[in-house]
N, C-alpha and C positions, 0 to 999 in steps of 0.2 A: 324513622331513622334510616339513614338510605345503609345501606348494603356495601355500597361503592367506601366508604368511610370505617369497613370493621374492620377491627387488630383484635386478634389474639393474643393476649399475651400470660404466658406459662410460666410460673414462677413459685417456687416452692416457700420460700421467706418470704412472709407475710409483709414485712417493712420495704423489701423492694419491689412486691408484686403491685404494692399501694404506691409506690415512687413511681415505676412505670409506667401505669396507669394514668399516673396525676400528668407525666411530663408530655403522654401522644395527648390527652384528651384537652390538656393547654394551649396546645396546638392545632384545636378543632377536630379530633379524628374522635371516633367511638371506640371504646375498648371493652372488652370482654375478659374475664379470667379466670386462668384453670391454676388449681393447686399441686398438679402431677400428670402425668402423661396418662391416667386412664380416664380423668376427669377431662381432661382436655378432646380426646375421644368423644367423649359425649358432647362436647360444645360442639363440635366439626361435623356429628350426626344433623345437630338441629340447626346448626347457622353457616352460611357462606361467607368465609372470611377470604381476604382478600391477599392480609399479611399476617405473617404470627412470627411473636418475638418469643423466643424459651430461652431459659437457659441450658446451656450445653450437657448438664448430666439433669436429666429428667426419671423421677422418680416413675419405675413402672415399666422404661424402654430405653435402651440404647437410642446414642443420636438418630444413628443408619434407621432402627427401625421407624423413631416417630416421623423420619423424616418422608419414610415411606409410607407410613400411614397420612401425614398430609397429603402428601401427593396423590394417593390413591382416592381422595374426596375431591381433592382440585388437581389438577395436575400444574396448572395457573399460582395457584397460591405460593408467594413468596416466603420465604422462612429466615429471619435474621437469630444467629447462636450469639447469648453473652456467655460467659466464663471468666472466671477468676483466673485462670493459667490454664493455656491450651499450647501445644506444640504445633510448628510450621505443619508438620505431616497431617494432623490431627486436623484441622484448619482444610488443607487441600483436600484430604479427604470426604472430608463433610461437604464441602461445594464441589467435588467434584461428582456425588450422590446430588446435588441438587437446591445444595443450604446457599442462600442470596450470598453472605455474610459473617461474618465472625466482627466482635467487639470483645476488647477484652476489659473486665473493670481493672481501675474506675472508671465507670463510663465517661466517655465525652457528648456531653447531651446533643449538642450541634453534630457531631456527628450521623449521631444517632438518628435524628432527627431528618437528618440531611440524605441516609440511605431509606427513609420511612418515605423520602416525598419520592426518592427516587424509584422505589416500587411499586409504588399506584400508577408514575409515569410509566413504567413498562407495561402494567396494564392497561394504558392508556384510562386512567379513573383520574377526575379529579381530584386536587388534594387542597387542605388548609379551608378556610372558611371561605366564605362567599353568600353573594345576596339569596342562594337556593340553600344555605348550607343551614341545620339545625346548631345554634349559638352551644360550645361547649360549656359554655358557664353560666351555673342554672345557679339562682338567689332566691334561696327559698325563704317567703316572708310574707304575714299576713298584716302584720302590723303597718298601718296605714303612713309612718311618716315613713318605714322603708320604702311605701310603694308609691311615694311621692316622689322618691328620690330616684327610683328606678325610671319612672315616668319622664325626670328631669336629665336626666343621662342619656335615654333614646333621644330625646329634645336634642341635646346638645354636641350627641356623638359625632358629627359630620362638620361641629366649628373644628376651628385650626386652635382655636384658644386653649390657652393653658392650664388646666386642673389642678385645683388640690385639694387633697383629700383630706381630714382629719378624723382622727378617733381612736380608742383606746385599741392598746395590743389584742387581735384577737376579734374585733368587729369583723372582720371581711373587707381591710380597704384595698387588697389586689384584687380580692375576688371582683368589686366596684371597678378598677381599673381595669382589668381583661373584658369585664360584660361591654363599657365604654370601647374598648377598641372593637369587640366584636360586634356594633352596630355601627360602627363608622364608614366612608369607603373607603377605609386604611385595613380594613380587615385581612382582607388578601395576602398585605405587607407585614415584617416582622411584629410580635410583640416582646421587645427586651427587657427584663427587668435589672436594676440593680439599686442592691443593698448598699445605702452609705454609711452606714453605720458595721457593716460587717468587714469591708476590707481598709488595711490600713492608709495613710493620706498617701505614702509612696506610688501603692498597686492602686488607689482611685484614680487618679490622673491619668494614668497609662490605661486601665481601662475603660475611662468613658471618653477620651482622645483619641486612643490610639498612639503608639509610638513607630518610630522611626529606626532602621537596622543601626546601633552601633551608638544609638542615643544613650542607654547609661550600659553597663558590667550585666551581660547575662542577654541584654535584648539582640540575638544574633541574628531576628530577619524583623520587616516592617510586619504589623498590625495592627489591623486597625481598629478601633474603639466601639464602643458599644452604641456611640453617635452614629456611627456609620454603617454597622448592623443593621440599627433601627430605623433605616434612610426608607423615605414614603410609608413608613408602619410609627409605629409608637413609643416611646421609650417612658417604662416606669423609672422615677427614682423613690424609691425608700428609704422612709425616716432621711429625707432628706435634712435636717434639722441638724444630722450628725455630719454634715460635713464641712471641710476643712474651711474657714471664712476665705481664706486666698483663690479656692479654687472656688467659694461662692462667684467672685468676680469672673472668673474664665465662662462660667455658666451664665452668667446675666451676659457677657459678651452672646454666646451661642446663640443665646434667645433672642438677642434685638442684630444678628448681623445675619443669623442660617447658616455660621460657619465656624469649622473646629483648627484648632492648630495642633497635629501631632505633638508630639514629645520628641524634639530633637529636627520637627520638620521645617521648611523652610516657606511653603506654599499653603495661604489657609485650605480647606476641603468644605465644597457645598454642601448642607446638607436639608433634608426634609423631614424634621421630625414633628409629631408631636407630643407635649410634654406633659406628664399626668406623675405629679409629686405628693408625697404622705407622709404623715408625720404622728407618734402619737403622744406630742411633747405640746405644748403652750406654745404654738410657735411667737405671737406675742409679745411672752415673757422671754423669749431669748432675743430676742429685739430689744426690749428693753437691755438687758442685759450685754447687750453689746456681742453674742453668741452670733447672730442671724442678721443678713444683709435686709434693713428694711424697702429697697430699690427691687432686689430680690421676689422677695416676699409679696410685692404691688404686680410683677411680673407674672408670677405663678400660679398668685391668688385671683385669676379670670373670673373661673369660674368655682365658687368654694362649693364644697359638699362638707359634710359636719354627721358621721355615720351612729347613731343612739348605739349607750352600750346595752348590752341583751336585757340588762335589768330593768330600764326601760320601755323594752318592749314585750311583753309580757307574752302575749298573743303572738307569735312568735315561736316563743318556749317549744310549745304542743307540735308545732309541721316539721319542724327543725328536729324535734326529737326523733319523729317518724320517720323522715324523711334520713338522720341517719342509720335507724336502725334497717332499712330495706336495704342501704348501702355496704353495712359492715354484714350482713346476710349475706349479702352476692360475695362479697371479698372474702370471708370467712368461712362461706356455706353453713349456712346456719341456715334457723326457720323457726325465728323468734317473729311472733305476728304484731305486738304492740306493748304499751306499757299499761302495767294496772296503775288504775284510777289512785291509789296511796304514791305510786311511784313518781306518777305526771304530779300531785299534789306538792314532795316533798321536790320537784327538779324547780317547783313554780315559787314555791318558798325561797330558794338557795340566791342567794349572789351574785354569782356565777363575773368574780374578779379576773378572771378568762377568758368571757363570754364565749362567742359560739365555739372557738377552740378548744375550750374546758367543757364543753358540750358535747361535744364532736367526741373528745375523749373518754367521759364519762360512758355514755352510749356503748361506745369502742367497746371499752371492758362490759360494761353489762351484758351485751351481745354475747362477747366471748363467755360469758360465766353461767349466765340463764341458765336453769335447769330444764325449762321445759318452752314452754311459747310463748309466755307474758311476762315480762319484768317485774320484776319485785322491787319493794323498797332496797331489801338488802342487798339484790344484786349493783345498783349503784356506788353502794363505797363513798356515799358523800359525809362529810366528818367522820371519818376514818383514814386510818393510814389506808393502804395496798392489800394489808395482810390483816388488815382487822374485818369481822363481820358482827352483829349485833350481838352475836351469842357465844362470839371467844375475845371479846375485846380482853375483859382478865389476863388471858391466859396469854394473848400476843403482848400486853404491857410487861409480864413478866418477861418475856423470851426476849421484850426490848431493854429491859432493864438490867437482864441477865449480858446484855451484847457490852454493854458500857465497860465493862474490863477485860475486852479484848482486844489485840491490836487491832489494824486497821485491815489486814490479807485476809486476817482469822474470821472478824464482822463479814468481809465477803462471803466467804465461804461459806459458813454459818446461813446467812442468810437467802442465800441459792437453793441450798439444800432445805431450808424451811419450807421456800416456795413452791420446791418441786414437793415435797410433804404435802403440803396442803391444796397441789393439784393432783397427788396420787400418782406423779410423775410425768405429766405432760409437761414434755418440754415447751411446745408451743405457748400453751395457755401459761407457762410463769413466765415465757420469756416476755410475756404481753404484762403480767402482774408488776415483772422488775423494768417495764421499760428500756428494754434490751432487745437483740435483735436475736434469732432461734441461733444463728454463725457464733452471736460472741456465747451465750450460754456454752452452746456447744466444744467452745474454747477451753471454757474454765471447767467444765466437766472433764476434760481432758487433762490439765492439770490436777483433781481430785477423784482419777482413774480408780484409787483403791476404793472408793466410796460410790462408784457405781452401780454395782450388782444390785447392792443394797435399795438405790434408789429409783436403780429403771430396770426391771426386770426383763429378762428375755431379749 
């Protein structure tokens, strides 16, 4: 792993330490992370980081101080601050001690992004991926038709042809899509994705166009599209299936001319993309159906990939298990070694209607709950609720059956305060049990102030 490629990044909330993480290491960089400014101390003793992202109140040190302890290990090392509200003064002060940067959330990832490449350049380091560079997206698979398919994707990374991917929610078809650009010679160049199925037909058109200043109520300067982003790099679409049949046609135009028309512009725009589309629908049956352009579909379907869901691939199960639990270890700090043999037995049994998502998740908690180094059945939580375990299921069927005559504020409430019960009060560990973030818990314990002492002592 080269050196020239590490980020630190300091993040006290476990949901955006793991955000952060996901969105430099997408972008081919290494990441690293500390849970608090003395834990981060110790990363900076043992490794040479380059950049480090924290957020602006760091558990353990004032800005001013950690800012001086970076510096004191590099004096080189760039430091970007997030924060949720930080004041002009606040802001100058920290850069004018030494901080690259202030962002304030919500993040703007492009930005983000865009001060990340710009730090390595004043270090003069290289940045993003390249034909020296370690691929940030690792596919971990034993299972022989995944490593066919892996085989078939370096084969194919460097056509111009068009991709598409299918498989149920949950397989890995971006992970498939990012490793495809990362062996391509588009690597270099952006990789964009977008969800059609997440934004509505209005914001789609404008987003993968681009519009034009003055084009509809609200658009008051030109930008441009995520076609034009992704110019000499690659552009994913997702659940491509879900999108509007009209703006199918503007899309078959792009693919057969290499050129987009603003929203409101008057000049088409060249572009150089290539296109890698997914879907975890029949595409097919919405053909039949009259849903999906079958002209479309002849266009995109170049090169097909067809990704097994995990049940499937059985062999598989076992690396993937592993291979998350060393991952929620490093994010967690934890120092769970492996799963017992009843545990790996009962994950090789399950379904897993999720696949490796529901995988990745299950792991998650277990990590988080393990009592000591090896996983238990019971730490899994498979056929059970969150808050069941094999030896009080009774007594949580009660306390759920008990919630049914309460309103809907009361059920919350109720049920937070279970959570932290039955973690003896670790915010972190229920705020992972209720799938919430440590910020919003921390919210509604605020609104149930009279009922704190009780629950978090000291």
């Amino acid at each position: 792993m080269a050196l020239d490629h590490q980020i630190l990044i300091v993040e006290v909330d476990p949901k955006e330490r793991v955000a952060l993480r996901k969105l430099v290491e997408e972008r081919g960089y290494h990441a690293t992370t500390a849970r608090d400014g003395n834990d981060a101390q110790k990363k900076l003793l043992n490794d040479e980081f380059p950049l480090v992202i924290a957020n602006y109140v760091i558990p353990g040190f004032s800005s001013r101080k950690f800012l001086d302890c970076v510096k004191s290990h590099n004096e080189q090392t760039e430091v970007i601050f997030i924060s949720d509200h930080v004041s002009v003064e606040s802001a100058v002060e920290a850069m004018r001690f030494g901080a690259m940067d202030f962002i304030c959330r919500p993040i703007d990832t492009d930005q983000l992004i865009e001060l990340v490449k710009k730090s390595f350049t004043r270090n003069g380091k290289s940045v993003g991926h390249g034909p020296n560079s370690v691929s940030a997206t690792k596919i971990v698979a034993q299972d022989q038709s995944m490593r066919r398919l892996m085989d078939l994707a370096k084969q194919i990374a460097d056509s111009r042809a068009s991709v598409l991917i299918e498989g149920e929610s949950g397989t890995g078809k971006e992970l498939f899509a990012r490793y495809l650009h990362e062996h391509s010679q588009r690597c270099q160049s952006p990789f964009i994705a977008v969800n059609c199925g997440a934004l509505p037909e209005t914001l789609l058109e404008s987003e993968l166009f681009g519009h034009e200043k003055g084009a509809f109520t609200g658009a008051i300067s030109q930008k441009p599209g995520k076609f034009e982003l992704a110019d000499r790099g690659t552009l994913l679409l997702d659940e491509i299936t879900e999108m509007q049949f009209h703006l199918q046609a503007k899309l078959l135009r792009v693919l057969q001319e290499k050129e987009i028309d603003r929203v409101g512009g008057r000049h088409p725009v060249s572009v150089d993309v290539r296109i890698i589309a997914t879907t975890n629908r029949n595409i097919r049956k919405a053909i039949e159906k009259g849903e999906f352009r079958s002209d479309l579909f002849y266009r995109l379907n170049v090169i097909p990939f067809k990704i097994p869901p995990l049940r499937d691939r059985h062999e598989d199960i076992p690396v993937l298990a592993q291979y998350f639990v060393e991952k929620y270890n490093q994010i967690d700090g934890r120092n769970v070694k492996s799963l017992a043999t009843s545990a790996l037995n009962q994950l090789l049994q399950h379904p897993f209607p999720g696949n490796v998502r529901e995988l990745e998740n299950i792991i998650e908690r277990a990590v988080l709950l393990c009592n000591g180094e090896t996983i238990q059945p019971e730490d899994l939580f498979i056929g059970h609720t969150l808050l069941e375990t094999p030896s009080d299921i009774s007594q949580d069927f009660e306390f759920e059956q008990n919630l049914m005559s309460f309103p809907l504020k009361e059920v919350e409430k109720k049920l937070i305060f279970h959570t932290l019960d039955k973690t003896n009060g670790n915010r972190t560990h229920a705020a992972k049990m209720l799938g919430i973030s440590v910020r919003t818990l921390r919210n509604k314990l605020n609104e149930y102030k009279e009922k704190m002492d009780a629950l978090e002592p000291g």
